[in-house]
PDB file as gemmi writes it, atoms N, CA and C in Angstrom:
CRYST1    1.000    1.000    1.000  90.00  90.00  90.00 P 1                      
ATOM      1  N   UNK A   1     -47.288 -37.413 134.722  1.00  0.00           N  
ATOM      2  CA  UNK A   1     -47.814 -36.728 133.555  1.00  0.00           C  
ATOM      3  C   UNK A   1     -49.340 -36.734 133.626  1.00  0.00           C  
ATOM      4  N   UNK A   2     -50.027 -35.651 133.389  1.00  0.00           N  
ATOM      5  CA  UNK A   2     -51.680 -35.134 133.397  1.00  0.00           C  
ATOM      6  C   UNK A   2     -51.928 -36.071 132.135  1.00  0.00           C  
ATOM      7  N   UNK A   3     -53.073 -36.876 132.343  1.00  0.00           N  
ATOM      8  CA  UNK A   3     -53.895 -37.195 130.800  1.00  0.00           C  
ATOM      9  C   UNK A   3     -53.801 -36.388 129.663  1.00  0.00           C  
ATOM     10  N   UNK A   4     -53.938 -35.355 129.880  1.00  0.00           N  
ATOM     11  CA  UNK A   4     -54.532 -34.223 128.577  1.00  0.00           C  
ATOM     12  C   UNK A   4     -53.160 -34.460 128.117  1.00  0.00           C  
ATOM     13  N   UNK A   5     -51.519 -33.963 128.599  1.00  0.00           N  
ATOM     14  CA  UNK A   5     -50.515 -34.081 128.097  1.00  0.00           C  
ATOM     15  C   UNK A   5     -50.249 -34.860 126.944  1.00  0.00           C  
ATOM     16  N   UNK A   6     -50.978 -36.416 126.996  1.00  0.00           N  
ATOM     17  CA  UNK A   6     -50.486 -37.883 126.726  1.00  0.00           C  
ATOM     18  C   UNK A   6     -51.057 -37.716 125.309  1.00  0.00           C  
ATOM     19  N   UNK A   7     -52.155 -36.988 124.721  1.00  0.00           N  
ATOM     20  CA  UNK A   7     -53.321 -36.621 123.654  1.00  0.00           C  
ATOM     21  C   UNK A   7     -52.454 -35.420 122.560  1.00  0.00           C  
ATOM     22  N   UNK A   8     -52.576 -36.616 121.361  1.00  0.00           N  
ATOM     23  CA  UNK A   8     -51.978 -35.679 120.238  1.00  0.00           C  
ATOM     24  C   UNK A   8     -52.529 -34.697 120.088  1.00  0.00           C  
ATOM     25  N   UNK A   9     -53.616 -34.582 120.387  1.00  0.00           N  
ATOM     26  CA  UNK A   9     -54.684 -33.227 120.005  1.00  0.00           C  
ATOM     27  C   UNK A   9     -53.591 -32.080 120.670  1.00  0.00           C  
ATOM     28  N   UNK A  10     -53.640 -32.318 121.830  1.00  0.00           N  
ATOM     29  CA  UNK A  10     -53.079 -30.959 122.669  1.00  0.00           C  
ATOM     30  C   UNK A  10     -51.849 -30.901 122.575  1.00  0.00           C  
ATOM     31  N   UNK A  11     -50.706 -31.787 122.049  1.00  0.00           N  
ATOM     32  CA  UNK A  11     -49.436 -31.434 121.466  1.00  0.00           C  
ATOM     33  C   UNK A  11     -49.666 -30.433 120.024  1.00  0.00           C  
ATOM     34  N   UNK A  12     -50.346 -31.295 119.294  1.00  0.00           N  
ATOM     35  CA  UNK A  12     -51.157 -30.236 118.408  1.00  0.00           C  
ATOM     36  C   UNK A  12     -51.216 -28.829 119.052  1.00  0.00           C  
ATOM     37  N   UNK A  13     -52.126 -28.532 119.405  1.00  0.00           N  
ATOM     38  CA  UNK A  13     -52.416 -26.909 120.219  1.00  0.00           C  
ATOM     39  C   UNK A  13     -51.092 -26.460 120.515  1.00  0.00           C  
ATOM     40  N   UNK A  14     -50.692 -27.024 121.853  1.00  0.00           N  
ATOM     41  CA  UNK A  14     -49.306 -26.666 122.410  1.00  0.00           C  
ATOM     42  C   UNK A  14     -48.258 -25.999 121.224  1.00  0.00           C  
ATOM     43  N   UNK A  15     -47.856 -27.121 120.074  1.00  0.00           N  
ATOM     44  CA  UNK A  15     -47.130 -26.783 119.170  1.00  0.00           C  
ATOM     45  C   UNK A  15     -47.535 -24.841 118.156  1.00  0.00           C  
ATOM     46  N   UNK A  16     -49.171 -25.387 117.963  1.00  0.00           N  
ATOM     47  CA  UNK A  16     -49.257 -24.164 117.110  1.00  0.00           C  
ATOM     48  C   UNK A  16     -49.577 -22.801 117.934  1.00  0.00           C  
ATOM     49  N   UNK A  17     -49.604 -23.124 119.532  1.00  0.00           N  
ATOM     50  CA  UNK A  17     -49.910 -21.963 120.004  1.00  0.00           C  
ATOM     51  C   UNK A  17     -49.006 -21.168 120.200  1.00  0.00           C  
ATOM     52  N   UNK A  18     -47.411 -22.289 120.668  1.00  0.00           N  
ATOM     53  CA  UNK A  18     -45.983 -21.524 120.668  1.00  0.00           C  
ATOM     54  C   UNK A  18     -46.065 -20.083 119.693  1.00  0.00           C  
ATOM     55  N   UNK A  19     -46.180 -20.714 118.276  1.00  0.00           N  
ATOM     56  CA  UNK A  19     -46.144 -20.351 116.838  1.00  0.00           C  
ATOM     57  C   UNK A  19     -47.261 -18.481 116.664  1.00  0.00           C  
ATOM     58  N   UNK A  20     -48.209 -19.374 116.951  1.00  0.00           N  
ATOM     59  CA  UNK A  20     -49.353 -18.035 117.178  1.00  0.00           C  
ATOM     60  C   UNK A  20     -48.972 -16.863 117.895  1.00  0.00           C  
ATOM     61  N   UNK A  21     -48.909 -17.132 119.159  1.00  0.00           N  
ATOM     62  CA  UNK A  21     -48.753 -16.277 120.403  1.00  0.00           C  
ATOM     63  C   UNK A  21     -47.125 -15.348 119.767  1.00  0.00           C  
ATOM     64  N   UNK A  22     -46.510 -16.256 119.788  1.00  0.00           N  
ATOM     65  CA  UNK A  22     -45.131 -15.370 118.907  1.00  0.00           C  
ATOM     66  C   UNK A  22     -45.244 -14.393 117.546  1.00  0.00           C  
ATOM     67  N   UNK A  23     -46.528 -15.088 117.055  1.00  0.00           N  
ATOM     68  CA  UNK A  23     -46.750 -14.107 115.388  1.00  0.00           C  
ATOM     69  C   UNK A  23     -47.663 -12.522 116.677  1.00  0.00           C  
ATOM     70  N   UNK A  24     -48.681 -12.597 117.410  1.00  0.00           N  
ATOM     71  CA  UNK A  24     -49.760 -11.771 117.782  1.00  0.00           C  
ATOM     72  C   UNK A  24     -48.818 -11.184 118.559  1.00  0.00           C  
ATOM     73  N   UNK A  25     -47.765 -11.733 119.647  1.00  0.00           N  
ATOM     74  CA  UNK A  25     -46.746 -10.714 120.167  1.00  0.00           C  
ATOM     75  C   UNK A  25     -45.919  -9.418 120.006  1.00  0.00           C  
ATOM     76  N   UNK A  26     -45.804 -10.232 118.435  1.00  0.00           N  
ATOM     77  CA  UNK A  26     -44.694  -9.227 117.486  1.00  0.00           C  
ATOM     78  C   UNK A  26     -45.241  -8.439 115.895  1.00  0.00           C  
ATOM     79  N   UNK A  27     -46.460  -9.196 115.905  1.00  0.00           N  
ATOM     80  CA  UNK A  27     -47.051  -8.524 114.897  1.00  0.00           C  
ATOM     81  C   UNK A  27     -48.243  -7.670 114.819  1.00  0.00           C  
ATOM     82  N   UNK A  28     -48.851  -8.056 115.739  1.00  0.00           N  
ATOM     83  CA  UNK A  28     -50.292  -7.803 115.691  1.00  0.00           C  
ATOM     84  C   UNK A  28     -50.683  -6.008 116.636  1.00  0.00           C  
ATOM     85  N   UNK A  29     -50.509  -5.293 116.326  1.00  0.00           N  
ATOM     86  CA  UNK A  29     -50.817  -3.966 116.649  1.00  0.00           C  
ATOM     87  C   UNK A  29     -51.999  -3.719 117.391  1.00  0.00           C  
ATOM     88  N   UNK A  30     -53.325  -3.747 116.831  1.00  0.00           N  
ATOM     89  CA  UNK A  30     -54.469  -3.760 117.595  1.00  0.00           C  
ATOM     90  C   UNK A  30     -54.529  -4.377 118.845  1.00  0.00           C  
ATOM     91  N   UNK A  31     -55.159  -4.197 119.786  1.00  0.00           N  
ATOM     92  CA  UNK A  31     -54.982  -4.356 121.480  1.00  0.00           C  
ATOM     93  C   UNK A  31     -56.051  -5.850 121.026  1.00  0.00           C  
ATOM     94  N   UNK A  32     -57.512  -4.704 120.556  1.00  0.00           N  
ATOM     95  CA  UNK A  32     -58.671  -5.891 120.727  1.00  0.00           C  
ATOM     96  C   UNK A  32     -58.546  -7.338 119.824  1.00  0.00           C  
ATOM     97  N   UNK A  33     -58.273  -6.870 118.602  1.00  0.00           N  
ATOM     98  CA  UNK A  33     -57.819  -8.746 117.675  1.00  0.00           C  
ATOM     99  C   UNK A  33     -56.783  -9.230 118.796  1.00  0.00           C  
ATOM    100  N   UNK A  34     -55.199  -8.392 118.993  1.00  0.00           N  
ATOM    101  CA  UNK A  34     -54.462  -8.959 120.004  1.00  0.00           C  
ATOM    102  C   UNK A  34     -55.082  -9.912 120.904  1.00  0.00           C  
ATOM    103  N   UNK A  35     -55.747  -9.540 121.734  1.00  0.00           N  
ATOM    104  CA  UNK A  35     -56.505  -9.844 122.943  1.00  0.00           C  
ATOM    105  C   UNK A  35     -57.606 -10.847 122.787  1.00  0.00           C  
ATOM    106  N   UNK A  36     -58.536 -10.528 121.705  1.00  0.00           N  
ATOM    107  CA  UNK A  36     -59.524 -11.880 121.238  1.00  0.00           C  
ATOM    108  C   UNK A  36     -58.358 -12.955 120.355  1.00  0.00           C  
ATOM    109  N   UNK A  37     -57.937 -13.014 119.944  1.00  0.00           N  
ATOM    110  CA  UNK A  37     -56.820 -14.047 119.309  1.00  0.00           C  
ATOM    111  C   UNK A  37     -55.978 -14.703 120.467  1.00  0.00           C  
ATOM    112  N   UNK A  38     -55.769 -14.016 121.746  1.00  0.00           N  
ATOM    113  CA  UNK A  38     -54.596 -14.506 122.388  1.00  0.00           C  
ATOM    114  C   UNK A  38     -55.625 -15.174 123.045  1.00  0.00           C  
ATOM    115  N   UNK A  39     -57.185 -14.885 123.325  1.00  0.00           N  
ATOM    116  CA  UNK A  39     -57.923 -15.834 123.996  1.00  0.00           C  
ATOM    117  C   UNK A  39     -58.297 -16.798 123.580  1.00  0.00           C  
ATOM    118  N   UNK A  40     -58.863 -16.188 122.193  1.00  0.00           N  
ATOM    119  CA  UNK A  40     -59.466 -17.831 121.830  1.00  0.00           C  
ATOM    120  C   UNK A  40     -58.167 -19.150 121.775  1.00  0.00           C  
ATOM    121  N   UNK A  41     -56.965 -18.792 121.553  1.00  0.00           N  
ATOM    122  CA  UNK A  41     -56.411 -19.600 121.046  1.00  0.00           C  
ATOM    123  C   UNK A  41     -55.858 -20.290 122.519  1.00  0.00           C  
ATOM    124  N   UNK A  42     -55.680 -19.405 123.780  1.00  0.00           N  
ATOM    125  CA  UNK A  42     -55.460 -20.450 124.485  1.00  0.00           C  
ATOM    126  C   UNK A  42     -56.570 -20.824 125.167  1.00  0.00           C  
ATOM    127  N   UNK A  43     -58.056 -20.746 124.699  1.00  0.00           N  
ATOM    128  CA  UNK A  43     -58.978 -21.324 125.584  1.00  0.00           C  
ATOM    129  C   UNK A  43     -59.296 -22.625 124.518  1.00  0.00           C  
ATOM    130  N   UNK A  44     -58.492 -22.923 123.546  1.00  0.00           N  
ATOM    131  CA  UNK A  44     -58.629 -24.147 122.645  1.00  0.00           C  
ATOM    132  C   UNK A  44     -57.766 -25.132 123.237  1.00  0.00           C  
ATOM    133  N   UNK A  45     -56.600 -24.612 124.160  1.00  0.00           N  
ATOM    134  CA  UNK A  45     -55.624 -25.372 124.927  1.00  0.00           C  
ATOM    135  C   UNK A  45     -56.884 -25.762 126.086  1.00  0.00           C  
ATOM    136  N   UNK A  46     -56.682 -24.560 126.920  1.00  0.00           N  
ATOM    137  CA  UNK A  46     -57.597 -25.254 128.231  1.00  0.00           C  
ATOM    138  C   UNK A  46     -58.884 -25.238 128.175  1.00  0.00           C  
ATOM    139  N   UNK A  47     -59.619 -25.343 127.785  1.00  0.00           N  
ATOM    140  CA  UNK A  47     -60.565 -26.259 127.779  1.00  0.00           C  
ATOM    141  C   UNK A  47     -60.357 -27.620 127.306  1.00  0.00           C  
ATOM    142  N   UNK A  48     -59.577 -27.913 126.309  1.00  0.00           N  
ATOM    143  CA  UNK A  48     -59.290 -29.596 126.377  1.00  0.00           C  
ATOM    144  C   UNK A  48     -58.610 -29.649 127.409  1.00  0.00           C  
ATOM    145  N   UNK A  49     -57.747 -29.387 128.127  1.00  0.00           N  
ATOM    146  CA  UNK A  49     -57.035 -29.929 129.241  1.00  0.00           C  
ATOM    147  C   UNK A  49     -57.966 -29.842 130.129  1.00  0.00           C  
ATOM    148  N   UNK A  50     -59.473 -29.345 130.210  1.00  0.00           N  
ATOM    149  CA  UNK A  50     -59.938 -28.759 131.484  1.00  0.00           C  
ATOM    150  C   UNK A  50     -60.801 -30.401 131.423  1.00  0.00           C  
ATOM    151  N   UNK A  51     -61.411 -30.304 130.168  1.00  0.00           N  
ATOM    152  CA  UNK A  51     -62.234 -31.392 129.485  1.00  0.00           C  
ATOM    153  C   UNK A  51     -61.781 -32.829 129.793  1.00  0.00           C  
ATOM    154  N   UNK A  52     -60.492 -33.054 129.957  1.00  0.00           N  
ATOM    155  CA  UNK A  52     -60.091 -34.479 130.048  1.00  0.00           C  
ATOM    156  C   UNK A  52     -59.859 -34.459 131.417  1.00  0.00           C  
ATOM    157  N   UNK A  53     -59.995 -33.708 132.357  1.00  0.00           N  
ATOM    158  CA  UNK A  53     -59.741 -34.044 133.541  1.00  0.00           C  
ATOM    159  C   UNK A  53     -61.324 -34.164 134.298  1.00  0.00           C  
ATOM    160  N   UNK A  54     -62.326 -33.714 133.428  1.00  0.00           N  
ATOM    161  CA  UNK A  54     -63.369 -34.164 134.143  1.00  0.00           C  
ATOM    162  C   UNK A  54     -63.792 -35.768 134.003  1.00  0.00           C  
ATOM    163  N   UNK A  55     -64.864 -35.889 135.139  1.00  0.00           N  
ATOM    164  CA  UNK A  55     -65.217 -37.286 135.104  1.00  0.00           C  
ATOM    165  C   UNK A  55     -66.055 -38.016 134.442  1.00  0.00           C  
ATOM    166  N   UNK A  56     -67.591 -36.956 134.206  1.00  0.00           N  
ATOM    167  CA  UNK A  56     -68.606 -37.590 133.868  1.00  0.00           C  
ATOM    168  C   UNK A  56     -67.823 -37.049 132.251  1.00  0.00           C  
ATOM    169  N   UNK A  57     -68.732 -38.062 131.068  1.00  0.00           N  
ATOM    170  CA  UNK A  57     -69.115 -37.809 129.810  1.00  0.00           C  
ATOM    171  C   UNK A  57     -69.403 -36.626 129.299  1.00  0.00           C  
ATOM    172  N   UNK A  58     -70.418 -36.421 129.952  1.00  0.00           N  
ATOM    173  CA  UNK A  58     -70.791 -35.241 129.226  1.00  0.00           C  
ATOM    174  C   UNK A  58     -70.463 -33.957 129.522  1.00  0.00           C  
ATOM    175  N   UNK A  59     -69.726 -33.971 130.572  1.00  0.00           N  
ATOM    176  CA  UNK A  59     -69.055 -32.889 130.824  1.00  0.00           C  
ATOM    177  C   UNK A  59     -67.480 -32.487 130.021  1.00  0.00           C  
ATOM    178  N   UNK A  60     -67.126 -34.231 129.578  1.00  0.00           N  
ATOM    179  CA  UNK A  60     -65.800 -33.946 128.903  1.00  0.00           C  
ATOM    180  C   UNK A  60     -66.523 -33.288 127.839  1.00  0.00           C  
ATOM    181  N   UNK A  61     -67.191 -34.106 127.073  1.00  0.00           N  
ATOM    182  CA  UNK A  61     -67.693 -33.305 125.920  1.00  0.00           C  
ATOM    183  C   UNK A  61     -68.413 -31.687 125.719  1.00  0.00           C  
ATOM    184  N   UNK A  62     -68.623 -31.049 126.667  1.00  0.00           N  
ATOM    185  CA  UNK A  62     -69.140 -29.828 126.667  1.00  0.00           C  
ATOM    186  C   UNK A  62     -68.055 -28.694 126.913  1.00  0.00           C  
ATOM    187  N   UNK A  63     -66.310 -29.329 127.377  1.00  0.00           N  
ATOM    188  CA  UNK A  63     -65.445 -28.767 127.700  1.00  0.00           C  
ATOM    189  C   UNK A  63     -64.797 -28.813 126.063  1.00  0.00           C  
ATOM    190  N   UNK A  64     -64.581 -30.241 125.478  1.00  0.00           N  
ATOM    191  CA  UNK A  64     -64.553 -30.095 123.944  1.00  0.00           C  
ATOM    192  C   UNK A  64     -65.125 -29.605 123.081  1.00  0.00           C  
ATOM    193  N   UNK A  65     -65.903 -29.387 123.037  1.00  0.00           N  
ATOM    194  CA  UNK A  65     -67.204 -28.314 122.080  1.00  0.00           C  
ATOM    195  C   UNK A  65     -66.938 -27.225 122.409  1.00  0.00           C  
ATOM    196  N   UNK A  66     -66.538 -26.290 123.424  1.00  0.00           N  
ATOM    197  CA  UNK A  66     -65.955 -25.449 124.203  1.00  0.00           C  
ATOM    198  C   UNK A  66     -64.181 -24.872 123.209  1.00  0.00           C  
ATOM    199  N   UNK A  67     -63.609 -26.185 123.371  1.00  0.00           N  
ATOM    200  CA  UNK A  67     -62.540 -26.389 122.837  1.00  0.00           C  
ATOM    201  C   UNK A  67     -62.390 -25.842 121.569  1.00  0.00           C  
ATOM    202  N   UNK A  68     -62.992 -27.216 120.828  1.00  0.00           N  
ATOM    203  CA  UNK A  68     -63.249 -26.824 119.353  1.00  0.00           C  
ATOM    204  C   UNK A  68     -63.565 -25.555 118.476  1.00  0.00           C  
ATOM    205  N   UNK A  69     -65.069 -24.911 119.508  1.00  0.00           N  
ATOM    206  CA  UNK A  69     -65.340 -24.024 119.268  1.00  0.00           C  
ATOM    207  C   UNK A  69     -64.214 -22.539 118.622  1.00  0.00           C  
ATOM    208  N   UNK A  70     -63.354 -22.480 119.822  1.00  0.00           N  
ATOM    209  CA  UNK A  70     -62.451 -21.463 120.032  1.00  0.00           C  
ATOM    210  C   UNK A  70     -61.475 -21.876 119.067  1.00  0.00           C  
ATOM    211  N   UNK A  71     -61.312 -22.978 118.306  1.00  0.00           N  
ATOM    212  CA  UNK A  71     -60.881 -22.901 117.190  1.00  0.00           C  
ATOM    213  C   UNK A  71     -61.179 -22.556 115.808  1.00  0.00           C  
ATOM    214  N   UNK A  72     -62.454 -22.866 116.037  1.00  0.00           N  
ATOM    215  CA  UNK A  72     -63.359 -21.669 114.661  1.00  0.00           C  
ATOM    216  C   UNK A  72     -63.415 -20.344 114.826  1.00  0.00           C  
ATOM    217  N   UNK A  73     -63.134 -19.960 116.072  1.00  0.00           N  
ATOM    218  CA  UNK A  73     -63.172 -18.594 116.121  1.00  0.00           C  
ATOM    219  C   UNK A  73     -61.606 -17.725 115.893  1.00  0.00           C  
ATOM    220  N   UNK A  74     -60.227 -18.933 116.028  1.00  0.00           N  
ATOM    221  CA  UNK A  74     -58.893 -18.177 115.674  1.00  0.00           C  
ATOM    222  C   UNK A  74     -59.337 -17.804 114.220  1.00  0.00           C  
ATOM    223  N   UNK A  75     -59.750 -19.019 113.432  1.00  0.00           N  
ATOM    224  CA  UNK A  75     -59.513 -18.703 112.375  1.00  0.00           C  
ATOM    225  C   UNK A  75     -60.662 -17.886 111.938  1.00  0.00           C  
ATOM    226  N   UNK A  76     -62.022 -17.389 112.075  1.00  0.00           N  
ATOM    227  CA  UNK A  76     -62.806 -16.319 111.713  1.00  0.00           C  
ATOM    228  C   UNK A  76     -61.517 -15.001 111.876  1.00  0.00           C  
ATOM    229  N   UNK A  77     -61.004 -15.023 113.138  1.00  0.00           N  
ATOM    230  CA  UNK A  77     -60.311 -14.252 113.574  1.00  0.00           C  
ATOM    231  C   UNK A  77     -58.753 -13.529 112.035  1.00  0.00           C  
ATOM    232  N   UNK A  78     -58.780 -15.376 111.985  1.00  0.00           N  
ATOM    233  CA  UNK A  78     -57.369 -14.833 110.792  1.00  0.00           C  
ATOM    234  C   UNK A  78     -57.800 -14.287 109.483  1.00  0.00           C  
ATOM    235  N   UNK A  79     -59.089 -14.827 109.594  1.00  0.00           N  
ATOM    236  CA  UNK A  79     -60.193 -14.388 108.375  1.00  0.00           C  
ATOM    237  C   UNK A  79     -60.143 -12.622 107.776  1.00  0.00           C  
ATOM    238  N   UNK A  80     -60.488 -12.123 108.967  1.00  0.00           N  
ATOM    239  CA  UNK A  80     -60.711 -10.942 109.352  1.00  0.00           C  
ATOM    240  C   UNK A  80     -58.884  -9.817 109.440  1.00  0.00           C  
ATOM    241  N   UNK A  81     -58.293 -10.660 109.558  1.00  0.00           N  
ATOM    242  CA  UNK A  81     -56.770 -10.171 109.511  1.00  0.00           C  
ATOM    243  C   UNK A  81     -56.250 -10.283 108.261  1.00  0.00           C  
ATOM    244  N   UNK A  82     -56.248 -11.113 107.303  1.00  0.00           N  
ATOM    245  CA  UNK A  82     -56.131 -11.655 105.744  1.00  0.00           C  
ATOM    246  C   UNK A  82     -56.700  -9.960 104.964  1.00  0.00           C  
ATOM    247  N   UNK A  83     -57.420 -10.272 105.755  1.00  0.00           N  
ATOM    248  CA  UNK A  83     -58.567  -8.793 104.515  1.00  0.00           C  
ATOM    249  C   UNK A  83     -58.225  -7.529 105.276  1.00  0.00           C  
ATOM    250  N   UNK A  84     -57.810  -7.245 106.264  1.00  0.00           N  
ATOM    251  CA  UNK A  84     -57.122  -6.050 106.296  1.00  0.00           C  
ATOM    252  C   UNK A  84     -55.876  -5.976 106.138  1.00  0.00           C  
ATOM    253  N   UNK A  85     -54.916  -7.690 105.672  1.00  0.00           N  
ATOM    254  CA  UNK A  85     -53.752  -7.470 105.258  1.00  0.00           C  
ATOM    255  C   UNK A  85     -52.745  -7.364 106.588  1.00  0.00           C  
ATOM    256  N   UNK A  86     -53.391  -7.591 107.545  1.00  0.00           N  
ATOM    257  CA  UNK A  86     -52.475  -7.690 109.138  1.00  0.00           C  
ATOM    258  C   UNK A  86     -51.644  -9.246 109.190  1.00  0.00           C  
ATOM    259  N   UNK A  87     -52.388  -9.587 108.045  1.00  0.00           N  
ATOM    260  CA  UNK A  87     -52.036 -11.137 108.916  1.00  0.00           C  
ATOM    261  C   UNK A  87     -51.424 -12.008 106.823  1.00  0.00           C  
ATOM    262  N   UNK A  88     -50.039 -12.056 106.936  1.00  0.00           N  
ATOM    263  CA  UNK A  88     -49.563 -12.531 105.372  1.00  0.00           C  
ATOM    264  C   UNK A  88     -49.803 -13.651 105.276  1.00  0.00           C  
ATOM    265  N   UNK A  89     -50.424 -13.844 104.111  1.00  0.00           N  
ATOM    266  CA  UNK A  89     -50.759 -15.276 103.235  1.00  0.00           C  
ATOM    267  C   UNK A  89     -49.992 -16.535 103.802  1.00  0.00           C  
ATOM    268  N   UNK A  90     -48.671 -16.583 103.355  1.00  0.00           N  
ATOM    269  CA  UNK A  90     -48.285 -17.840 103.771  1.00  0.00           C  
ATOM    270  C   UNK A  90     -48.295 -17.927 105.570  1.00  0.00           C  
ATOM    271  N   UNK A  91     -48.458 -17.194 106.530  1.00  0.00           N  
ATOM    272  CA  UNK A  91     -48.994 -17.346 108.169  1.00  0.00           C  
ATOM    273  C   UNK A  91     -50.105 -17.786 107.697  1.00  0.00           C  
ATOM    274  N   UNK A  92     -50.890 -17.108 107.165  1.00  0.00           N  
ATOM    275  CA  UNK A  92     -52.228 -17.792 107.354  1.00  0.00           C  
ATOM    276  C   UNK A  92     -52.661 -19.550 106.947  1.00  0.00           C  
ATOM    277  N   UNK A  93     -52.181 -19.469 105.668  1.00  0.00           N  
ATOM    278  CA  UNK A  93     -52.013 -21.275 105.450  1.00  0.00           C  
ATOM    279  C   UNK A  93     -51.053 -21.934 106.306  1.00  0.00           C  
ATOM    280  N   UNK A  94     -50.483 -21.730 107.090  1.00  0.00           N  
ATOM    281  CA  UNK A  94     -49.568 -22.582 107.660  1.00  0.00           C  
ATOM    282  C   UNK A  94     -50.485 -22.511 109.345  1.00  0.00           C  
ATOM    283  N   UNK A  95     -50.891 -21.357 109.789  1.00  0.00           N  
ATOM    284  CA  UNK A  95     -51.940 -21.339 111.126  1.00  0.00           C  
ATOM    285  C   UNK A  95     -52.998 -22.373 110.702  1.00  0.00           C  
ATOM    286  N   UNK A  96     -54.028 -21.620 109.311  1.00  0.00           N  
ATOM    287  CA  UNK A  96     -54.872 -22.184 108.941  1.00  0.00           C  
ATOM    288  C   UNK A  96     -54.949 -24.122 108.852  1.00  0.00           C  
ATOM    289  N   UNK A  97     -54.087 -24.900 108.466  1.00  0.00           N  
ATOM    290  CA  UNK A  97     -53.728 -26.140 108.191  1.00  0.00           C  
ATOM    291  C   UNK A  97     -53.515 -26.785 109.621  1.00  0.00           C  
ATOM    292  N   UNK A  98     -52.926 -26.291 110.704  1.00  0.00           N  
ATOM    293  CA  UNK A  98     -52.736 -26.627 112.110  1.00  0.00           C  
ATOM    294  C   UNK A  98     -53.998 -26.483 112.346  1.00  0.00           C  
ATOM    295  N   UNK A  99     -54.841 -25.487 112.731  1.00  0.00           N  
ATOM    296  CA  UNK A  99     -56.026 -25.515 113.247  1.00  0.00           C  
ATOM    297  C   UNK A  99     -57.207 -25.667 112.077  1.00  0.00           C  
ATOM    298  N   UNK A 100     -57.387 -26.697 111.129  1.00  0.00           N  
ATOM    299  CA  UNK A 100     -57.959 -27.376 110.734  1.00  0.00           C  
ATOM    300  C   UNK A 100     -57.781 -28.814 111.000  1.00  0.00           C  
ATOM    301  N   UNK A 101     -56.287 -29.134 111.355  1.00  0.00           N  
ATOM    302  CA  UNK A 101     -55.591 -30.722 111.548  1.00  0.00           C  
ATOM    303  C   UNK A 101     -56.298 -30.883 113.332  1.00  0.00           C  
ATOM    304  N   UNK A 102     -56.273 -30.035 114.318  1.00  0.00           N  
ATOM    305  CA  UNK A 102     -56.723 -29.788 115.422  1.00  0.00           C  
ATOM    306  C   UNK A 102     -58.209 -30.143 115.859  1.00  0.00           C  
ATOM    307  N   UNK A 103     -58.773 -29.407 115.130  1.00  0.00           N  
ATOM    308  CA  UNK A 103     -60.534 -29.370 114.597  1.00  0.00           C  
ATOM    309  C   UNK A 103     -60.866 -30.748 114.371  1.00  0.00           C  
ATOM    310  N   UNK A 104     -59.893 -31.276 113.451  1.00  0.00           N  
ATOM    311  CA  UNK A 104     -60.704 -32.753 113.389  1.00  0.00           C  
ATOM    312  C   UNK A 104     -60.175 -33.727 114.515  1.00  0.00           C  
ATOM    313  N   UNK A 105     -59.023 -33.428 114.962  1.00  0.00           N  
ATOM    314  CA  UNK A 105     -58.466 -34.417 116.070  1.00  0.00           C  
ATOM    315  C   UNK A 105     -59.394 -34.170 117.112  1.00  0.00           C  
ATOM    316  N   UNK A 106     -60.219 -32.888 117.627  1.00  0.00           N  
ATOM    317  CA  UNK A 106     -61.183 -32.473 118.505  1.00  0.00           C  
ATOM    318  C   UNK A 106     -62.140 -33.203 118.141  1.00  0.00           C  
ATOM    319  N   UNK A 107     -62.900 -33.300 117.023  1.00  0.00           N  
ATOM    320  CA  UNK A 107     -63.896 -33.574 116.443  1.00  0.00           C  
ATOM    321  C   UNK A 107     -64.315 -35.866 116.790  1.00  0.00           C  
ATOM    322  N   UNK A 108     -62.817 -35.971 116.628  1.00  0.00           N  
ATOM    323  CA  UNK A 108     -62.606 -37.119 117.106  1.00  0.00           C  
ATOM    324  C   UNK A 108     -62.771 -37.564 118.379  1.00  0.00           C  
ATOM    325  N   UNK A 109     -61.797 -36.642 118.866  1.00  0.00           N  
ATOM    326  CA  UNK A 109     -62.121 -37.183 120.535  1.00  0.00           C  
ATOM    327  C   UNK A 109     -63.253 -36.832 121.317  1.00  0.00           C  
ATOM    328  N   UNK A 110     -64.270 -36.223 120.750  1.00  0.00           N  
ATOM    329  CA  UNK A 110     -65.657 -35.809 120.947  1.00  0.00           C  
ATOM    330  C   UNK A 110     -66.003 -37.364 120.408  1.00  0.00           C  
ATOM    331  N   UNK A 111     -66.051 -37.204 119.595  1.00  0.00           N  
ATOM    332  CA  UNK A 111     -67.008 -38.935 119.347  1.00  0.00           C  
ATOM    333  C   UNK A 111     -66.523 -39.657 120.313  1.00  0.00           C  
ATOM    334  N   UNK A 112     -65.166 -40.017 120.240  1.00  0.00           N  
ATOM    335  CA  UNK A 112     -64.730 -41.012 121.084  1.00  0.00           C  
ATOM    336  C   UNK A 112     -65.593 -40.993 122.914  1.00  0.00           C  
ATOM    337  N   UNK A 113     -65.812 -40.129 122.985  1.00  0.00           N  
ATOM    338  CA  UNK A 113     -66.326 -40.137 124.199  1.00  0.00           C  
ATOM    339  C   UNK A 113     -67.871 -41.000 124.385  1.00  0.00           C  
ATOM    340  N   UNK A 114     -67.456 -41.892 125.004  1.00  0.00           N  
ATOM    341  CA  UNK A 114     -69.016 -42.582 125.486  1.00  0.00           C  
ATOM    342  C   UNK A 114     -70.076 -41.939 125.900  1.00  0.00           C  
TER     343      UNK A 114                                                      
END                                                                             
């Protein structure tokens, strides 16, 4: 088993990306949200997986900030779907609550890093 696997954070991801990728598959019409949503959300996966496999410090941490990042940007993203009504209320609190629970588990393992 890879390190990154062993890290609730990325069961986290793993779990809500299943979830995501299945809502933007079948719901999501537009090519470009399609396409920026299907990225950011799995570059919130790999970059933490990319992040824990490096060696030095500060490189994990610049792969997490990386990480994190692309999680502020699903949800600008769902932001922007809410208000044209692409994307229904209760998806959005239930995405929204995963990738806020994510954000801080990121936010954590950024400190944690020496």
């Amino acid at each position: 088993m890879f390190d990154f696997e062993k890290l609730d954070v990325y069961q986290e991801t793993k779990a809500i990306n299943k979830k995501v990728l299945a809502f933007i598959f079948t719901s999501i019409k537009d090519d470009y949200i399609k396409d920026q949503w299907k990225k950011a959300t799995l570059s919130m996966m790999l970059n933490l997986a990319e992040g824990t496999g490096r060696i030095a410090n500060s490189e994990k941490k610049h792969f997490y900030t990386i990480s994190r990042s692309a999680v502020f940007e699903c949800v600008a993203l769902m932001d922007v779907l809410v208000g044209m009504e692409m994307l229904p209320e209760e998806k959005y609190k239930e995405f929204y609550e995963s990738y806020e629970k994510i954000s801080k588990m990121m936010l954590g393992l950024f400190r944690n890093v020496a």
